[in-house]
C-alpha positions as CSV (number, residue, x, y, z in Angstrom):
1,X,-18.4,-7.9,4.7
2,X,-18.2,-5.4,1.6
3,X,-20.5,-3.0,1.7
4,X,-21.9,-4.1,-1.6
5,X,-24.1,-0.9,-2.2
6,X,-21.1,1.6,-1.3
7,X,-20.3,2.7,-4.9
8,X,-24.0,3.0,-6.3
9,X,-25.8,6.2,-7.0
10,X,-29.2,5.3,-4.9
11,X,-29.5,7.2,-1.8
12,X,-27.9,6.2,1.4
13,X,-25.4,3.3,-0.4
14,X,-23.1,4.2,1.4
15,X,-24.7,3.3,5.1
16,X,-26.5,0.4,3.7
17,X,-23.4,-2.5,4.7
18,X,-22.9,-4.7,7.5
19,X,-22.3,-2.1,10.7
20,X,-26.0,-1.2,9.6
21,X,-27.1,-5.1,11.1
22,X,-25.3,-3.5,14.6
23,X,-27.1,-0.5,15.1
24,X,-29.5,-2.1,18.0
25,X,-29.6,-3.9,20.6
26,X,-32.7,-6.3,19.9
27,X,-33.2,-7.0,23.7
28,X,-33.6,-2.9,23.9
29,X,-36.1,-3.1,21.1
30,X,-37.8,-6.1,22.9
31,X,-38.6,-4.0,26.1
32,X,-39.7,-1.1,23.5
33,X,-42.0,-3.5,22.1
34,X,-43.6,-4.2,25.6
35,X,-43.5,-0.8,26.4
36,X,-45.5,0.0,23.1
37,X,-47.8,-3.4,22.9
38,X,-46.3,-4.5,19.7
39,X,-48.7,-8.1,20.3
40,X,-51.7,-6.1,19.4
41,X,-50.1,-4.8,15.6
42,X,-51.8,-6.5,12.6
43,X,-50.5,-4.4,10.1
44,X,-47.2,-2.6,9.4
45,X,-45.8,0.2,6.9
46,X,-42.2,0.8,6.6
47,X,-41.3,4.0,5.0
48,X,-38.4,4.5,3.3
49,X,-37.6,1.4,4.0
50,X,-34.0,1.2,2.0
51,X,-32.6,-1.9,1.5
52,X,-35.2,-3.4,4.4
53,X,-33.2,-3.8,7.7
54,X,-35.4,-1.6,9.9
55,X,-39.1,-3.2,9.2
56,X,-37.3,-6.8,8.9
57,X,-35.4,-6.4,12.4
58,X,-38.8,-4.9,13.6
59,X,-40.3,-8.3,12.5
60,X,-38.7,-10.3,14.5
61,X,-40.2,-8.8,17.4
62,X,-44.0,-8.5,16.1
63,X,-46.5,-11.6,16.2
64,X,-46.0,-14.4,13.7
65,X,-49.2,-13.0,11.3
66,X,-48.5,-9.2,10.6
67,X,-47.9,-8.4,7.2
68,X,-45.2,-5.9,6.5
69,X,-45.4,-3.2,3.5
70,X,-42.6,-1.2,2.9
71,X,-41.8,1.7,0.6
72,X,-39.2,3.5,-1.0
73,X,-38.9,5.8,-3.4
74,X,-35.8,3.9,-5.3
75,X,-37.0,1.2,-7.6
76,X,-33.2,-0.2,-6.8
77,X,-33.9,-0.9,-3.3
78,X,-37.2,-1.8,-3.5
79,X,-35.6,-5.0,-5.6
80,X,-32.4,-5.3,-2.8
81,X,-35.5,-5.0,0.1
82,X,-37.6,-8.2,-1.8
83,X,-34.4,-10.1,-2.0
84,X,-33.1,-9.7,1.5
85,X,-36.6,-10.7,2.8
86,X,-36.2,-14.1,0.9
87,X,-32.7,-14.9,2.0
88,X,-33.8,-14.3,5.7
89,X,-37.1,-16.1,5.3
90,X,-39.7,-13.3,5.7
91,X,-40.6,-13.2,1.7
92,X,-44.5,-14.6,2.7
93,X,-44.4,-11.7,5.5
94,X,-42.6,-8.7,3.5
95,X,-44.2,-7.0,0.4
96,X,-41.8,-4.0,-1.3
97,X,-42.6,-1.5,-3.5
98,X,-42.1,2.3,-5.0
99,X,-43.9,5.1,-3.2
100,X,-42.6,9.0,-2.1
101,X,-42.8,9.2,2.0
102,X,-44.8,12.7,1.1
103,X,-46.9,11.3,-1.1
104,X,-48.2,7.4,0.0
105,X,-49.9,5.0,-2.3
106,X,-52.3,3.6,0.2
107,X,-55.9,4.8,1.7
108,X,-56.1,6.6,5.6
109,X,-55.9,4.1,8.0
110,X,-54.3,1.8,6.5
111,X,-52.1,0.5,9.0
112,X,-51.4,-0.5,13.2
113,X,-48.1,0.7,13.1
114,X,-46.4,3.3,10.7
115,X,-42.4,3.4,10.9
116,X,-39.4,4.9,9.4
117,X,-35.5,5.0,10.5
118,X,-33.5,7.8,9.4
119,X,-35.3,8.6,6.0
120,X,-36.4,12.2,7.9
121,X,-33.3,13.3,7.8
122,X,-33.4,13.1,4.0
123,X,-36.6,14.9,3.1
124,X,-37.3,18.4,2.3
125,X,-40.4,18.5,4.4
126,X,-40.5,16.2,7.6
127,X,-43.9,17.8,8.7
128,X,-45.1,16.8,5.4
129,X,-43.9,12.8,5.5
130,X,-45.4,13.0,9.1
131,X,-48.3,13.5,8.6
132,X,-48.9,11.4,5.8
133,X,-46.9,8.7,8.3
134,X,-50.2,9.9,10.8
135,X,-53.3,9.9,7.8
136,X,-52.4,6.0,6.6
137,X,-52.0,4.8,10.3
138,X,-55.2,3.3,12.2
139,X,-57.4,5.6,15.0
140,X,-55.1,4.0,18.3
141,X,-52.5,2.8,15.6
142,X,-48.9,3.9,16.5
143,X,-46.4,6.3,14.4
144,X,-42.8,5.3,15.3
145,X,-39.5,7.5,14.3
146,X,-36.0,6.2,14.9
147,X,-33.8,9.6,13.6
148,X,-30.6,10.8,15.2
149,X,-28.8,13.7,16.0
150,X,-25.5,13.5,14.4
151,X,-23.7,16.3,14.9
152,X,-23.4,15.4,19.0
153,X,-21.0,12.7,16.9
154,X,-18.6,15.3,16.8
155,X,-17.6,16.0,20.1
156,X,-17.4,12.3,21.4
157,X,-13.8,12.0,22.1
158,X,-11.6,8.5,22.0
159,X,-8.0,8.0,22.8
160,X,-6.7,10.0,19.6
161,X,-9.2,12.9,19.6
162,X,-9.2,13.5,22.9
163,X,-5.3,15.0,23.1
164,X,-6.1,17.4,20.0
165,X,-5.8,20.8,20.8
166,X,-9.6,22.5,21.3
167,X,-9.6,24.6,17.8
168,X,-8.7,21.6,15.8
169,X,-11.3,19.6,17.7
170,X,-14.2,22.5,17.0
171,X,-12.6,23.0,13.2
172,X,-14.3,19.5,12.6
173,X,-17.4,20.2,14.6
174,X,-18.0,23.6,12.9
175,X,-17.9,21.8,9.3
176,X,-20.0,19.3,10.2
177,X,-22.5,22.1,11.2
178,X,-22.4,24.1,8.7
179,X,-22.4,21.2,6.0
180,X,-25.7,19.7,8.2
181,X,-27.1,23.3,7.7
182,X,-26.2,23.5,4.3
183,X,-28.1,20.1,3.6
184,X,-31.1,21.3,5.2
185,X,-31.2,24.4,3.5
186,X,-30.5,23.0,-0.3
187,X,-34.2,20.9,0.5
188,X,-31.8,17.6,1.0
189,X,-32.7,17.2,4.9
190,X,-31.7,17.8,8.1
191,X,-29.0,15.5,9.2
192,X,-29.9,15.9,13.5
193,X,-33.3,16.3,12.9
194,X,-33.9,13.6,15.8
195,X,-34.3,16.5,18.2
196,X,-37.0,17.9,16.3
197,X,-39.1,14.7,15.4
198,X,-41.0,14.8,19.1
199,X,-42.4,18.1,18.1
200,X,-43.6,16.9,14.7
201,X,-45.5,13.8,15.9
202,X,-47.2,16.0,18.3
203,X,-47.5,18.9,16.0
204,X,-49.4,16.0,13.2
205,X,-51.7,15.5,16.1
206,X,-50.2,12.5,17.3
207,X,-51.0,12.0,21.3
208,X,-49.1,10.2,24.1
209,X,-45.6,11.0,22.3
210,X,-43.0,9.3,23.7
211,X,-39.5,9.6,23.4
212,X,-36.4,6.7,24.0
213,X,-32.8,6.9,23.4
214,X,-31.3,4.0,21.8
215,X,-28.9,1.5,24.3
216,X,-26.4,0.6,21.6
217,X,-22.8,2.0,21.3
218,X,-20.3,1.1,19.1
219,X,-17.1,1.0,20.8
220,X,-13.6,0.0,18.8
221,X,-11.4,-1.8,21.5
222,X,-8.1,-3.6,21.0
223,X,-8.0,-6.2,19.7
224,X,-10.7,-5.4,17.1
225,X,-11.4,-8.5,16.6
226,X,-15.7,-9.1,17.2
227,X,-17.7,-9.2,13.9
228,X,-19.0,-5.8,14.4
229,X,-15.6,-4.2,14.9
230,X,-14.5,-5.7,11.7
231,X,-17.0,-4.5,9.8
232,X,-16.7,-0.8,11.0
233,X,-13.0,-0.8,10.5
234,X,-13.9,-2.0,6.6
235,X,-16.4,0.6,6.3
236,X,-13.9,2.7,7.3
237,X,-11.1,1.8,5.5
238,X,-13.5,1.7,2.3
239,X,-14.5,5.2,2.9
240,X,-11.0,6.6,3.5
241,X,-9.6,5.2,0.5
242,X,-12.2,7.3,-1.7
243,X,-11.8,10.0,-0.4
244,X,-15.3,10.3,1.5
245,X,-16.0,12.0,4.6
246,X,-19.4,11.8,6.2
247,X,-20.2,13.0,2.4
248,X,-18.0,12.9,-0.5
249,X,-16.0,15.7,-1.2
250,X,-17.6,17.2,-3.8
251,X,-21.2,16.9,-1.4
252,X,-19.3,18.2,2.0
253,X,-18.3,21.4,-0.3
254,X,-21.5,21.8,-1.7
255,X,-23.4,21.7,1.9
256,X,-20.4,24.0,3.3
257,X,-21.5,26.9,1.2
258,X,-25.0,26.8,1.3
259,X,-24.6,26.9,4.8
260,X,-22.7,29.9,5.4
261,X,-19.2,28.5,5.1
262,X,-16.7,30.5,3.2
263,X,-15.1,29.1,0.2
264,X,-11.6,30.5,1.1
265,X,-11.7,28.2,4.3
266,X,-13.3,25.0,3.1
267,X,-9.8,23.6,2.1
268,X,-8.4,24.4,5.7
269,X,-10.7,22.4,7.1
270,X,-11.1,19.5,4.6
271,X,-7.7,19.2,4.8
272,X,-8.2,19.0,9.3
273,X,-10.7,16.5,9.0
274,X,-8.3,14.5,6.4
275,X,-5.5,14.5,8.6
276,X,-7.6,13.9,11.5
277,X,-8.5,10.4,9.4
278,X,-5.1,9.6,9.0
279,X,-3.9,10.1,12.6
280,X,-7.0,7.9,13.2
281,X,-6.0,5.2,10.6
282,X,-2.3,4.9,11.9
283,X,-3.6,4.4,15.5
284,X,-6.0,1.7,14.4
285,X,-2.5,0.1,12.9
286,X,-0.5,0.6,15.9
287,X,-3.8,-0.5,18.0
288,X,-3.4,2.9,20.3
289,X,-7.1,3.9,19.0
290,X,-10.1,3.2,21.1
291,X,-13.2,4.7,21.8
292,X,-16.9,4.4,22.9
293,X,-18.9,4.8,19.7
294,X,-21.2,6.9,21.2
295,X,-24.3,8.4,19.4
296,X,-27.7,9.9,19.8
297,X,-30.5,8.1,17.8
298,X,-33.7,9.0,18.7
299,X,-36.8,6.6,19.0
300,X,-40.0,8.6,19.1
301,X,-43.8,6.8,19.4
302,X,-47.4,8.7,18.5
303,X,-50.5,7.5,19.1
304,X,-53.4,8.4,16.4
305,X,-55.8,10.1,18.9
């Protein structure tokens, strides 16, 4: 279960592995799709579409005829989207290929449903890539978001985290926050953005927004021993070994200062969240660790007025 993208220079490689196919819960998605008449969409556009798991999982719940586009702006995973479409049998369905999200190759009103999943929180403009998500999709046609807020990540506790004392626990927190507002301010994106996305749908003119919060958690139990759990404690693992937070090292620093962190104190708290890692990994040995794998990720819906 490798993530085989982890080591590549594309964007996102390193959230492009297996704990990526275990992000829904499709029976969630199914009652979205009632909720949103999924039977009447002909057409769909995936932006940003990555490596292709969001549009393809989306797939399986739209009618047998729809055609799906997707774009991205890496020629890499345009390729890796083409060939994951074939293995799974939706290469006659699925058609990749290279386009900005602020700049799309294809007429207004184009499309019954426009999507994206967490490629806002990697532009410099997400007003910008909305409304070009809202010009290409049909009058009636449907703009769908799925972004998160990440830094509520930070303060859901497990059976390690929770004894730490409160400073050590907010000394993470605090460096997530200013790396996420660091990011956002070098033009890179804004990592929580998901609590901002209803206001740009309705701000591109959008009507009838609506706004769902995804079912799935990810919870690491004892034994650890369901597909999913082996695959996060891999990514895990993986990540630990190089030295790679939620960013690399070199990134995490880099967001720090531009967003108001202080260089004499980024080593203090890399070296918090560090430890924190290790106290994690030697539970996970011992099998004391478990914890909910909570999150917040956002799923927003538009209508084209």
């Amino acid at each position: 279960m490798t993530n085989q993208y982890r080591t590549q220079t594309s964007h996102s490689a390193e959230y492009f592995g297996g704990t990526r196919d275990y992000w829904w819960n499709i029976d969630f998605l199914g009652l979205i799709a009632d909720r949103l008449s999924f039977k009447q969409i002909g057409s769909v556009l995936d932006v940003g579409c990555g490596v292709g798991h969001w549009g393809q999982l989306l797939a399986r719940l739209l009618p047998q005829d729809p055609r799906l586009d997707g774009v991205d702006r890496d020629p890499h995973w345009v390729e890796q989207a083409t060939a994951r479409a074939a293995a799974r049998g939706l290469g006659h369905r699925c058609s990749y290929s290279v386009s900005t999200a602020e700049r799309l190759r294809f007429e207004d009103a184009s499309f019954d449903l426009v999507t994206c999943q967490t490629l806002l929180i990697h532009v410099a403009d997400p007003a910008a890539v909305v409304a070009e998500m809202t010009r290409v999709v049909r009058p009636g046609g449907l703009v769908l978001a799925s972004e998160p807020n990440n830094i509520s990540s930070a303060l859901v506790l497990n059976s390690v985290s929770s004894g730490r004392l409160p400073d050590d626990i907010l000394a993470a927190a605090r460096l997530q926050l200013l790396c996420e507002r660091g990011k956002a301010a070098l033009g890179e994106g804004n990592n929580s953005i998901g609590d901002l996305v209803p206001g740009l749908l309705a701000a591109s003119g959008l009507v009838d927004v609506r706004v769902y919060l995804n079912d799935k958690t990810n919870p690491l139990i004892p034994p650890y021993d369901t597909a999913e759990q082996r695959a996060m404690l891999e990514e895990w693992s993986d990540m630990k070994s190089r030295d790679f937070w939620i960013w690399s090292r070199d990134d995490t620093y880099r967001f720090f200062l531009a967003g108001g962190g202080r260089e004499d104190e980024f080593d203090r708290l890399w070296a918090t969240v560090t430890a924190q890692g290790d106290e994690l990994t030697k539970a996970v040995a011992d099998r004391s660790y478990w914890g909910p794998g909570a999150s917040i990720q956002y799923l927003v819906a538009g209508r084209r007025a």
